[in-house]
C-alpha positions as CSV (number, residue, x, y, z in Angstrom):
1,X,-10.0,20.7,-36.3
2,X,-9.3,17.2,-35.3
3,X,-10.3,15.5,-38.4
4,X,-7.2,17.6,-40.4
5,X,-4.5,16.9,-37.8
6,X,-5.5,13.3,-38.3
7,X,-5.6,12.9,-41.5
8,X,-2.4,15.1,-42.4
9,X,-0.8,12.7,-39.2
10,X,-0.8,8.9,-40.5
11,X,0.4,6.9,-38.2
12,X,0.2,2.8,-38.6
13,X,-1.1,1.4,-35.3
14,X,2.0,-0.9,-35.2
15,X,4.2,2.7,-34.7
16,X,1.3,3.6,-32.0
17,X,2.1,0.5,-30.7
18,X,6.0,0.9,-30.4
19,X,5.9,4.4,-29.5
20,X,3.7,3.2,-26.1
21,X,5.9,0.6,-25.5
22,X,9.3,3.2,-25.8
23,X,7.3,5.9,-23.1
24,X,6.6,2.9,-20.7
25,X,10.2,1.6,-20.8
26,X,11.2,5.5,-20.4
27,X,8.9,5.7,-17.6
28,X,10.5,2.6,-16.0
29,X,14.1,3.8,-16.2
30,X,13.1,7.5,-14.5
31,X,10.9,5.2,-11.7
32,X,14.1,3.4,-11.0
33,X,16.3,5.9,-10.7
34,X,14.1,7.9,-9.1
35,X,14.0,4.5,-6.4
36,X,17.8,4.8,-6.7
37,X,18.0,8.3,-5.7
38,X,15.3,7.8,-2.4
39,X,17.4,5.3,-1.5
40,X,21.0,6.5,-1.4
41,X,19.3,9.7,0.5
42,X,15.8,8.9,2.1
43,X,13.3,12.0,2.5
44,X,13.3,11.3,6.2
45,X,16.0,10.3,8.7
46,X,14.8,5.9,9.9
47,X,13.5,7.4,13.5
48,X,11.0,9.8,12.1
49,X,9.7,7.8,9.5
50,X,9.4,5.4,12.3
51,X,7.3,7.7,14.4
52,X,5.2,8.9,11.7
53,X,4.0,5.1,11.7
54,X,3.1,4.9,14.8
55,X,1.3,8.0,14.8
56,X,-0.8,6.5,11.4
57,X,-1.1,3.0,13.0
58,X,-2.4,4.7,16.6
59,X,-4.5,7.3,14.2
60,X,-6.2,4.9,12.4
61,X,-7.3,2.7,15.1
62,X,-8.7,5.7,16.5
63,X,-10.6,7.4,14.2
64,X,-11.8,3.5,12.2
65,X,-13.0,2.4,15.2
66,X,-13.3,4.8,17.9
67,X,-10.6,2.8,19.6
68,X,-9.6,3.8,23.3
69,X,-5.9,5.3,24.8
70,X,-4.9,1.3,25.3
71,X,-6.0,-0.2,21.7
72,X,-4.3,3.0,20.1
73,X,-1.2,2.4,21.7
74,X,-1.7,-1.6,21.2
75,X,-1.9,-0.4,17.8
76,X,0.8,2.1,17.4
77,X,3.5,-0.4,19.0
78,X,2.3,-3.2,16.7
79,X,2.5,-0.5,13.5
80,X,6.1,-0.1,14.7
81,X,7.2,-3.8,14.7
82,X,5.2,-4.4,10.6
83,X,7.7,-0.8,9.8
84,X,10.7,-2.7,11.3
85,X,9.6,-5.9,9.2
86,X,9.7,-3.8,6.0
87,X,12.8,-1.9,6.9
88,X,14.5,-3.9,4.3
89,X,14.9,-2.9,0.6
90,X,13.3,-5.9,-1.2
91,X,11.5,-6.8,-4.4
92,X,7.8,-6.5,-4.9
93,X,7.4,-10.1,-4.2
94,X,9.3,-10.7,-0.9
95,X,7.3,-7.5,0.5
96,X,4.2,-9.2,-0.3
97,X,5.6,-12.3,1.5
98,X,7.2,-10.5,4.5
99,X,3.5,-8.2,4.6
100,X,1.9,-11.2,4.7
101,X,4.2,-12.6,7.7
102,X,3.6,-8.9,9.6
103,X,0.3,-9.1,9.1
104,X,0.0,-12.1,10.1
105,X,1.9,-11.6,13.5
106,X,0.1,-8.7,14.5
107,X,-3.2,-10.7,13.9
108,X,-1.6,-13.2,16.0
109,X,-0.5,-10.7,18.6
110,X,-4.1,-9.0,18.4
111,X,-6.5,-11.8,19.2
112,X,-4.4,-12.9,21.5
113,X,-4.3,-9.7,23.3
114,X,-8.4,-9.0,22.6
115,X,-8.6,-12.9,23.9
116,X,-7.1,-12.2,27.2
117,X,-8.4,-8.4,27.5
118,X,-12.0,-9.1,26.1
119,X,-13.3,-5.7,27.9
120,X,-10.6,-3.2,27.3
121,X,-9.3,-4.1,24.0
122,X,-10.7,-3.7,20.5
123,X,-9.4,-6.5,17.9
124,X,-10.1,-4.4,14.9
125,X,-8.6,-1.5,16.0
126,X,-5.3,-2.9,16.9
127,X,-4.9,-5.2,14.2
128,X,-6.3,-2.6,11.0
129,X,-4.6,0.3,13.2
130,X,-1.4,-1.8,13.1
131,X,-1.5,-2.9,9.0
132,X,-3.0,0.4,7.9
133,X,0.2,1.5,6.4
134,X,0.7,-2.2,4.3
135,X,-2.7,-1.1,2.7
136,X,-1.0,1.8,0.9
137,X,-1.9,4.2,-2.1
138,X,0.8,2.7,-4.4
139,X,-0.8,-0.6,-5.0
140,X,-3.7,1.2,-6.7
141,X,-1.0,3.4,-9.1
142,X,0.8,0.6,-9.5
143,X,-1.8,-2.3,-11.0
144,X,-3.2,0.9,-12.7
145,X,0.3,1.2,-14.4
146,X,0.0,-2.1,-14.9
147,X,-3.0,-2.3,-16.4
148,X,-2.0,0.2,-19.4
149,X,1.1,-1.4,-20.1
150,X,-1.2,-4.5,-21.3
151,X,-0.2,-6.4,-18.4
152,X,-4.3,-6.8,-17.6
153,X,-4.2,-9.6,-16.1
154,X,-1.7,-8.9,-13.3
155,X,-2.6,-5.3,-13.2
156,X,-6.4,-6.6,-12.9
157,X,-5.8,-9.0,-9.9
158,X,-3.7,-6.1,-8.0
159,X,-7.1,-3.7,-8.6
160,X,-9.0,-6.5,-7.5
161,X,-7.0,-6.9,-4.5
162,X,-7.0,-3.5,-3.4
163,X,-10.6,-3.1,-3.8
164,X,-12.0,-5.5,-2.4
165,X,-9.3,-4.3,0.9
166,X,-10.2,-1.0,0.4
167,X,-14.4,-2.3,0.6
168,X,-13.5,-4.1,3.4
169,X,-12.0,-1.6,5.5
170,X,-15.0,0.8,4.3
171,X,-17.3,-1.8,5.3
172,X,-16.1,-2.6,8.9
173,X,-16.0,1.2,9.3
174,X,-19.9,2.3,7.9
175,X,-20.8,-0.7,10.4
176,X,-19.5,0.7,13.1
């Protein structure tokens, strides 16, 4: 009965409080030394996690927006420069900044591409193909995390932001 175990179990919310806080430092601690650990010995060796970009980046292009042979491989080889433009081991910030600058170059390269080519290349395919693997699964686990660790408001604006990415990409994709 749940009634008994609470009332035999007082606890103040202010030890509620510091218990939560305790688990989310723990939490933090095993997160970075799991991040340690991946990055004294990666799961995969650079070229193959290299590949398996270009392979996503190509795929998505593809199967988004029924992209032909040329925009997949547009968008494969652009998926492998934004890989080489995260390669480095940086802080949450600067790999916003630096995604910013890949995306922004392989927009660049893209309508310039679809510009020149307007009959054999697809702009959406290359240039969502290519940044398909910025848009990753971790934001939403991490502004999640954020979010119950009373950081709302920075936690909210991350949710926000992969939403309304996440919407976009499902938008451009139902239209189609």
């Amino acid at each position: 009965n749940a009634t008994e175990i609470q009332s035999f179990w007082t606890i103040e919310p202010s030890i509620k409080e510091l218990f939560t806080r305790l688990a989310t430092i723990e939490a933090d601690r095993a997160i970075d030394a799991i991040k340690e650990q991946m990055a004294t010995r990666p799961l995969y060796p650079r070229p193959i996690y290299l590949l398996f970009r270009v392979i996503s980046s190509a795929g998505a292009a593809g199967l988004w927006f029924s992209a032909s042979w040329l925009d997949m491989l547009v968008a494969g080889s652009l998926g492998l420069v934004v890989a080489l433009f995260e390669g480095a081991t940086l802080w949450k910030h600067e790999r916003m900044i630096l995604e910013v600058v890949a995306a922004w170059v392989v927009g660049l390269v893209a309508g310039l591409l679809s510009l020149s080519f307007p009959s054999h290349l697809c702009f959406g395919g290359m240039a969502v193909g290519a940044v398909v693997d910025i848009l990753q699964g971790f934001r939403v686990v991490y502004s999640i995390m954020e979010i119950m660790s009373k950081h709302t408001v920075a936690g909210g604006a991350d949710f926000l932001e992969v939403s309304a990415v996440a919407a976009s990409i499902c938008s451009r994709v139902c239209l189609t």
